[in-house]
Backbone as CSV, one residue per row, in Angstrom:
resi,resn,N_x,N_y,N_z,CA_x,CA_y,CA_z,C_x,C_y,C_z
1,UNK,-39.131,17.949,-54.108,-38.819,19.129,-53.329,-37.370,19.113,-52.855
2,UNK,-36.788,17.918,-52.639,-35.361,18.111,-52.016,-34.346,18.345,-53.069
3,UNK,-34.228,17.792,-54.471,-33.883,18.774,-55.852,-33.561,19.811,-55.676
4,UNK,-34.944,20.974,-55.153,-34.864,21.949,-55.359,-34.104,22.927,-54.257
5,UNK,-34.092,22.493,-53.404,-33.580,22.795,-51.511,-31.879,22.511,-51.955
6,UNK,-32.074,21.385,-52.763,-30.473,21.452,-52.804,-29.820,22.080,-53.836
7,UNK,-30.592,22.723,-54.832,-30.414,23.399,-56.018,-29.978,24.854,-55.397
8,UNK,-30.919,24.880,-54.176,-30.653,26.873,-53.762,-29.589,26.902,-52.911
9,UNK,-29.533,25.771,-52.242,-28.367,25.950,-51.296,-26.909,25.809,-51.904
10,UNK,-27.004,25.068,-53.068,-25.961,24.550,-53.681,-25.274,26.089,-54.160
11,UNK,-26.133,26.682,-55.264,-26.826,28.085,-55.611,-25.593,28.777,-54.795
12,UNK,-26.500,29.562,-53.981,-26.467,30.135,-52.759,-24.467,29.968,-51.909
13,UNK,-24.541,29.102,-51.776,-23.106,28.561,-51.261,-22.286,28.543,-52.192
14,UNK,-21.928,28.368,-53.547,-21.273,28.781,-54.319,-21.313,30.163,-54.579
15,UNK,-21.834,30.973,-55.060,-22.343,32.625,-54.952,-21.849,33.213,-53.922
16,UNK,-22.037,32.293,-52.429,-21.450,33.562,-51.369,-20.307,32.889,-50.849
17,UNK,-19.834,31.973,-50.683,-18.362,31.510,-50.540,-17.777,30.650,-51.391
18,UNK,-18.079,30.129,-52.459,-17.217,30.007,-53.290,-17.136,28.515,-53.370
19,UNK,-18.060,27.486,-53.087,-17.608,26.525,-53.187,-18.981,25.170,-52.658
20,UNK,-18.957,24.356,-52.867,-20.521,23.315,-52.819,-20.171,23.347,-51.473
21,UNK,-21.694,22.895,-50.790,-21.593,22.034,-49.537,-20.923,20.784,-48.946
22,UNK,-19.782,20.925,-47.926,-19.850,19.294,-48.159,-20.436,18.607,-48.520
23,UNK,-21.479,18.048,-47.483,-22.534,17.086,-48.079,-23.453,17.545,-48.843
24,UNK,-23.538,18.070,-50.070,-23.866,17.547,-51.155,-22.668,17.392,-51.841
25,UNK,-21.734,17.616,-52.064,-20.653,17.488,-52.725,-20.514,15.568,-52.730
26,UNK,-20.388,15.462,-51.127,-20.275,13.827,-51.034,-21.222,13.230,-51.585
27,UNK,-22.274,13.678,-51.301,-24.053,12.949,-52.058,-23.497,12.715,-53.476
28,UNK,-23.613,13.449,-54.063,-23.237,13.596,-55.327,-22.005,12.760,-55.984
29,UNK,-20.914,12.334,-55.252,-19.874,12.086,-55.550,-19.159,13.218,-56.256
30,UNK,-19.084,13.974,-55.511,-17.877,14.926,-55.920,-17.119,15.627,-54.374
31,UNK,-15.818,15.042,-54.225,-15.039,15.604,-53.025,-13.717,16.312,-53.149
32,UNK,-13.989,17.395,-51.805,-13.149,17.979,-51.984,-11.688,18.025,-51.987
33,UNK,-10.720,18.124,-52.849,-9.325,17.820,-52.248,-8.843,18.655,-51.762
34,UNK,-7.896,18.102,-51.085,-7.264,19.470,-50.364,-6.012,19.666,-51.217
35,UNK,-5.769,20.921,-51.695,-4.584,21.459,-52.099,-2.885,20.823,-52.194
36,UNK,-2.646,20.543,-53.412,-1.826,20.188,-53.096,-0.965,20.937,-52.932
37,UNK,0.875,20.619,-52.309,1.553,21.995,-52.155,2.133,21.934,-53.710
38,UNK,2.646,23.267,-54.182,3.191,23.469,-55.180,4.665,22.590,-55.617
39,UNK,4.453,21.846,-56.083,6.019,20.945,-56.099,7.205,22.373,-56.919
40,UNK,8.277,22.268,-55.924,9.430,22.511,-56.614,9.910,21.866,-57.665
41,UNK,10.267,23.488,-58.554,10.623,23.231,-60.046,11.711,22.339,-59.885
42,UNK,12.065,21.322,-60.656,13.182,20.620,-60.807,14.279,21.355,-61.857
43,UNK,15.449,21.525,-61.907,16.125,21.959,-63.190,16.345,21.108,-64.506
44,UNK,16.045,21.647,-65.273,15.885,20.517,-66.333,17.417,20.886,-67.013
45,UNK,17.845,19.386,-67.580,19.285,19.885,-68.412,18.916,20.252,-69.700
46,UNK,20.178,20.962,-69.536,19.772,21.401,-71.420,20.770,21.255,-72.043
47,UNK,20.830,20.982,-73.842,21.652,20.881,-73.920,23.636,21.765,-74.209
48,UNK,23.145,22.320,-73.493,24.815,22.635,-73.489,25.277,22.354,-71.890
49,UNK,24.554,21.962,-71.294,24.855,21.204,-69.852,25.872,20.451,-70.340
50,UNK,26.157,19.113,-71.069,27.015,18.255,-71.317,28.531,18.834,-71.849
51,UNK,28.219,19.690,-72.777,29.353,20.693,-73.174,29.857,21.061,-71.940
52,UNK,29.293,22.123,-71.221,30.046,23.052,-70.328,30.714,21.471,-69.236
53,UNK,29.440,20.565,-68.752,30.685,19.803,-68.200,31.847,18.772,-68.513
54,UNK,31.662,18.610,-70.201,33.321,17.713,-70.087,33.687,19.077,-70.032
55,UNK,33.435,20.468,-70.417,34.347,21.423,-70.137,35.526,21.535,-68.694
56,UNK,34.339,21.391,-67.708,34.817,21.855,-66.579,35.591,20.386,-65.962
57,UNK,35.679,19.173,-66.831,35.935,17.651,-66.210,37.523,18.231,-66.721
58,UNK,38.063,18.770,-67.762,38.782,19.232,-68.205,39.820,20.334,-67.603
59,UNK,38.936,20.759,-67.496,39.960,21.579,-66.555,39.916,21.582,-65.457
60,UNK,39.318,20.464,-64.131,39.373,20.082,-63.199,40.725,19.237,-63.463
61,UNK,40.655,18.523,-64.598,41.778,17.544,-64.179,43.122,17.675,-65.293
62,UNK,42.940,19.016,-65.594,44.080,18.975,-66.711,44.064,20.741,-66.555
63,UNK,43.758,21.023,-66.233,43.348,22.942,-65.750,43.603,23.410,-67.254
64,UNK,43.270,22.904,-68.355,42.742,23.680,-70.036,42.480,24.462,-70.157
65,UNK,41.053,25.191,-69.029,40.747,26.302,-69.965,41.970,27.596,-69.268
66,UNK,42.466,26.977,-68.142,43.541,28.210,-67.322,44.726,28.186,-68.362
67,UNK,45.211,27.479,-69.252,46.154,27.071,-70.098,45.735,27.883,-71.257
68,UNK,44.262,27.336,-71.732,43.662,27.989,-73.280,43.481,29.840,-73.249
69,UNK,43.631,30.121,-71.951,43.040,31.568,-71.396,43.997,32.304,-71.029
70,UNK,45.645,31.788,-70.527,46.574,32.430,-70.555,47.380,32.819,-71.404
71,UNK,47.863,34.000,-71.454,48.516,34.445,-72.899,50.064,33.904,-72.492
72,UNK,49.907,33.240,-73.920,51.528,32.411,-73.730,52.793,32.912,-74.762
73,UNK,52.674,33.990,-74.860,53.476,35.067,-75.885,54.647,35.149,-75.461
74,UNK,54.943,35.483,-74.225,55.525,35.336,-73.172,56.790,34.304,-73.076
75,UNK,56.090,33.217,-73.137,56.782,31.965,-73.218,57.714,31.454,-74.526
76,UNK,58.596,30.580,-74.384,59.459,29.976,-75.145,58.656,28.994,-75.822
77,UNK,59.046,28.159,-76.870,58.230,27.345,-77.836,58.598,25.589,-76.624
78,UNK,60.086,25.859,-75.896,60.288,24.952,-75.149,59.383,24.594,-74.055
79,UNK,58.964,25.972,-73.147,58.354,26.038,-72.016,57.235,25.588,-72.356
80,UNK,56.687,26.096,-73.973,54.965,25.861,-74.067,55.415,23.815,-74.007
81,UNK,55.777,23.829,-74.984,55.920,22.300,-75.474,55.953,21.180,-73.794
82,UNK,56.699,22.057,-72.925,56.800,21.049,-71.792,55.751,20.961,-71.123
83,UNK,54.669,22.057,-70.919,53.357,22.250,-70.276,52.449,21.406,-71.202
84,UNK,52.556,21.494,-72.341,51.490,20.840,-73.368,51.655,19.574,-73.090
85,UNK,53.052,18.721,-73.156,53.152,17.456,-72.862,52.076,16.499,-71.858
86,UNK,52.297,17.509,-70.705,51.660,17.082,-69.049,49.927,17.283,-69.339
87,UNK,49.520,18.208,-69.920,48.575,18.785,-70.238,47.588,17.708,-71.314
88,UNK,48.893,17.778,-72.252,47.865,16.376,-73.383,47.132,15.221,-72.416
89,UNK,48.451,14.657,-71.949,48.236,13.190,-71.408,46.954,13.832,-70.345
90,UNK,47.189,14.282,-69.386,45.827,14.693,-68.313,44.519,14.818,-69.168
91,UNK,44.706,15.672,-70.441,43.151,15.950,-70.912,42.592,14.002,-71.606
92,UNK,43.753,13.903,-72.710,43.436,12.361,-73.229,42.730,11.570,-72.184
93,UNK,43.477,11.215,-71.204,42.652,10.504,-69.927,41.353,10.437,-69.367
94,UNK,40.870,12.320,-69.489,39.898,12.714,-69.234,38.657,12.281,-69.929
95,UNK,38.886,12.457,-70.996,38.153,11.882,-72.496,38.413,10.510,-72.405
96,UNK,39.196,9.634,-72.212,38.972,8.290,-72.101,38.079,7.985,-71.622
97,UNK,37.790,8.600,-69.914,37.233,8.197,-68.886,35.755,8.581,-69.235
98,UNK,35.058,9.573,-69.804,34.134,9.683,-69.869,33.366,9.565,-71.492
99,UNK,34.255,9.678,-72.372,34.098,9.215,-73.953,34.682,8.088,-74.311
100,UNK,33.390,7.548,-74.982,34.260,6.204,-76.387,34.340,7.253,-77.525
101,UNK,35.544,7.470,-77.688,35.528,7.877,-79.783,35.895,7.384,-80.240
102,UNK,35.583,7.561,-81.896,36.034,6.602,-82.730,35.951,7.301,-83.550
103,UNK,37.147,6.907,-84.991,36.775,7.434,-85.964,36.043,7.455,-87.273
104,UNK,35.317,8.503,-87.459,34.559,7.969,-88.937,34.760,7.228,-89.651
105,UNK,36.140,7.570,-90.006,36.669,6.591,-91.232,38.017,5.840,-90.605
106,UNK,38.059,4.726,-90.450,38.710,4.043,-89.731,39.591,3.826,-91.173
107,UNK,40.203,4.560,-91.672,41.786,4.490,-92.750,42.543,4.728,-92.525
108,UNK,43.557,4.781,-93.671,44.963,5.579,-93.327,45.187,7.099,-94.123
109,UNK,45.452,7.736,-92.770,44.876,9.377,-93.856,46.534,9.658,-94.492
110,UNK,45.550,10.157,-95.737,46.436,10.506,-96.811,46.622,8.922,-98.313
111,UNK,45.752,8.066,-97.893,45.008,7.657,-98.823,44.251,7.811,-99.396
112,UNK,44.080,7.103,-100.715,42.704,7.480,-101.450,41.237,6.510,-100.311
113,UNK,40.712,7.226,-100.594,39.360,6.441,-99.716,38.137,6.813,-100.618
114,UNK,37.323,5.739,-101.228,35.698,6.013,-101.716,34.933,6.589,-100.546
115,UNK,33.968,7.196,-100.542,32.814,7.684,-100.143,31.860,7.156,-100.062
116,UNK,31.235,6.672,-99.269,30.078,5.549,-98.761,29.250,6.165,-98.372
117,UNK,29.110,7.443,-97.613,28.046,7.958,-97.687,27.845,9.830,-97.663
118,UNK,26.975,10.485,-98.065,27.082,11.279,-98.537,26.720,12.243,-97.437
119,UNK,26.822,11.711,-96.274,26.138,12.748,-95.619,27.033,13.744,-94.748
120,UNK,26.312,14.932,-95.079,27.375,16.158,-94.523,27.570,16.365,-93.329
121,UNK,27.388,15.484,-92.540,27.523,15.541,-91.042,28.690,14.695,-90.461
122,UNK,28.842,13.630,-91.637,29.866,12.948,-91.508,31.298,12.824,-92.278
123,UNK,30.943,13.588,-93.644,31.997,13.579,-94.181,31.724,15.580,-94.667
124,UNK,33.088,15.547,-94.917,33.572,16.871,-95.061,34.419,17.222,-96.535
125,UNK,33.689,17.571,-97.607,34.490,17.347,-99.020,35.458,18.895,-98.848
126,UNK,36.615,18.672,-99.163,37.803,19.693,-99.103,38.293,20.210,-100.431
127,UNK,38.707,21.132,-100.651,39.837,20.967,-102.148,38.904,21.250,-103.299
128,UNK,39.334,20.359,-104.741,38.452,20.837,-105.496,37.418,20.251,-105.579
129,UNK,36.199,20.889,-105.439,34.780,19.930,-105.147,33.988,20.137,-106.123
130,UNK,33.528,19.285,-106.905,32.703,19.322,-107.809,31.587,20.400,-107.686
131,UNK,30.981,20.988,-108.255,29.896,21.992,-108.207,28.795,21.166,-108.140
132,UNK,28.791,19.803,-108.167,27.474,19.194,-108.060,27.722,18.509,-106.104
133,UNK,29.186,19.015,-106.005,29.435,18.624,-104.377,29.270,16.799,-104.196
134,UNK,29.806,15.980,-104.725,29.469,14.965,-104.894,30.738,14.375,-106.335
135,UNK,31.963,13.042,-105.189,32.886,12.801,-105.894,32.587,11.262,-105.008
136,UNK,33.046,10.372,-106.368,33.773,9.148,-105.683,34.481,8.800,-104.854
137,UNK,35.402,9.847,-104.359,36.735,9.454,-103.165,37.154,10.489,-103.263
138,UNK,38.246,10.337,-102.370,40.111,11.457,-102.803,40.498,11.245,-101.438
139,UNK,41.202,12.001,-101.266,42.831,11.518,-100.554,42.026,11.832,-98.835
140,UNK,42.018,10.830,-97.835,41.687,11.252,-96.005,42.953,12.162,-95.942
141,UNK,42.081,13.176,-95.933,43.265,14.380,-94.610,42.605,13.903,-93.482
142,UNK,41.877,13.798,-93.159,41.371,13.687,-91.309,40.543,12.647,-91.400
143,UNK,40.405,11.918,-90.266,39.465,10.682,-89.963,38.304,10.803,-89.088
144,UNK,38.633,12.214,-88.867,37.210,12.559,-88.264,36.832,11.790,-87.138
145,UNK,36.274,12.793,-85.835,35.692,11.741,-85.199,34.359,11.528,-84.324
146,UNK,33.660,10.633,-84.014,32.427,10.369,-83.547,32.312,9.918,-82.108
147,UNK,31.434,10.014,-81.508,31.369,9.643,-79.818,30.360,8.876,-79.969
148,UNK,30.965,7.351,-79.686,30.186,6.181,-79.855,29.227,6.001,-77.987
149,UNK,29.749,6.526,-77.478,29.365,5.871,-75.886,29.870,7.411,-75.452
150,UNK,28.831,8.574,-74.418,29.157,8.986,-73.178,28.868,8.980,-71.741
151,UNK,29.423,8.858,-71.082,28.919,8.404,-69.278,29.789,9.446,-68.865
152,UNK,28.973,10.669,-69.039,29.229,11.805,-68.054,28.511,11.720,-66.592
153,UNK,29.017,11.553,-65.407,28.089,12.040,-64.650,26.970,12.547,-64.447
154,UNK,25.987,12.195,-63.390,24.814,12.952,-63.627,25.346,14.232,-62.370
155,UNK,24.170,15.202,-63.168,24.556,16.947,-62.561,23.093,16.513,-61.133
156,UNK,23.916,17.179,-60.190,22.873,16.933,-59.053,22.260,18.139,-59.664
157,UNK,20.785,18.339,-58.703,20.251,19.587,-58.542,20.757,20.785,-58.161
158,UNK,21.544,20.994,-56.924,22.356,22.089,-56.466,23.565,22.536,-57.508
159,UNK,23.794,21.386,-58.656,24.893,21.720,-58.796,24.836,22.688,-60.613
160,UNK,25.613,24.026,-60.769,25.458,24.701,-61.654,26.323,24.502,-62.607
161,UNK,26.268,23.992,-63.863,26.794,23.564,-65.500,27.650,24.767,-65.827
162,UNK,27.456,25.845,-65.306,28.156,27.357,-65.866,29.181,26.974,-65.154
163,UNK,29.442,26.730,-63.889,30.552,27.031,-63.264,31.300,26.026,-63.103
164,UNK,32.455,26.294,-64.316,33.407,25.241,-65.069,34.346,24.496,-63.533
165,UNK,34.898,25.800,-63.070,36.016,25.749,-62.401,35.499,26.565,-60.838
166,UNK,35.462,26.003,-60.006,34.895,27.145,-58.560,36.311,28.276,-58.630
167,UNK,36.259,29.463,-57.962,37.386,29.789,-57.724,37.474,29.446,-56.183
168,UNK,39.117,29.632,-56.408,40.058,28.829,-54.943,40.206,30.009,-53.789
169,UNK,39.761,30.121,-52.814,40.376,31.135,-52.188,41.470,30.626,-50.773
170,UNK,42.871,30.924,-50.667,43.658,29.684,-49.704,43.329,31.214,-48.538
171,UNK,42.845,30.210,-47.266,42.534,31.058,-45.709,43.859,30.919,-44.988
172,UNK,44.610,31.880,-45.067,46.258,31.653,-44.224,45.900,32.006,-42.571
């Protein structure tokens, strides 16, 4: 008989509010939890996060894209050349500090060099290329290069990958 007493009430209490009795719930081994709160979404990186920030490491410390974005028509081949100077060395640094590169082909370009491996991600056939795309060697124009090691910073939560450069506003 108590089966059945707890069958209607069980019944019954689910049907009109929605949910077991405590105690049968505990009898039973089944308890209730209480709700958890909804955890805040975390931002997940993606990848052009890493892009946009050596972007913005870049022109934090070498101001590039204000350089790459100004029209320099304007200017003398002298004036550009003296800005580029200051500009190289600041960006090189930048890339030191947060890239190892290296190059694919560790030669001397404008030698002949064999081909070791065929893969198009790493090598780049130029000039006249066989129609079967696939030659023994020919001459390094470029040495190409690879990012052996990066230690970019990690992006806090608050902080947004789009926004390369804050703008400055000076309060006189």
């Amino acid at each position: 008989m108590g089966r059945i007493a707890i069958a209607f009430r069980s019944f019954f209490a689910i049907l009109f509010k929605g949910e077991l009795p405590a105690d049968i719930a505990q009898a039973f081994g089944f308890t209730q939890q209480k709700a958890q709160p909804t955890p805040k979404p975390v931002p997940q990186a993606r990848p052009a996060d890493g892009a946009l920030q050596i972007l913005g490491i870049l022109q934090r410390d070498s101001r590039l894209v204000d350089f790459l974005m100004e029209d320099i028509s304007p200017y003398s081949d002298e004036q550009i050349g003296a800005a580029v100077r200051n500009l190289h060395d600041q960006c090189r640094d930048s890339l030191s500090r947060y890239l190892h590169l290296s190059p694919v082909i560790d030669s001397v370009e404008g030698t002949f060099t064999k081909i070791e491996s065929g893969d198009p991600a790493t090598i780049k056939l130029v000039g006249n290329v066989p129609a079967n795309g696939k030659a023994p060697g020919g001459i390094l124009r470029h040495k190409g290069w690879r990012a052996d090691r990066v230690d970019l910073p990690t992006l806090t939560s608050n902080q947004n990958a789009n926004i390369l450069a804050p703008a400055e506003i000076e309060i006189e």
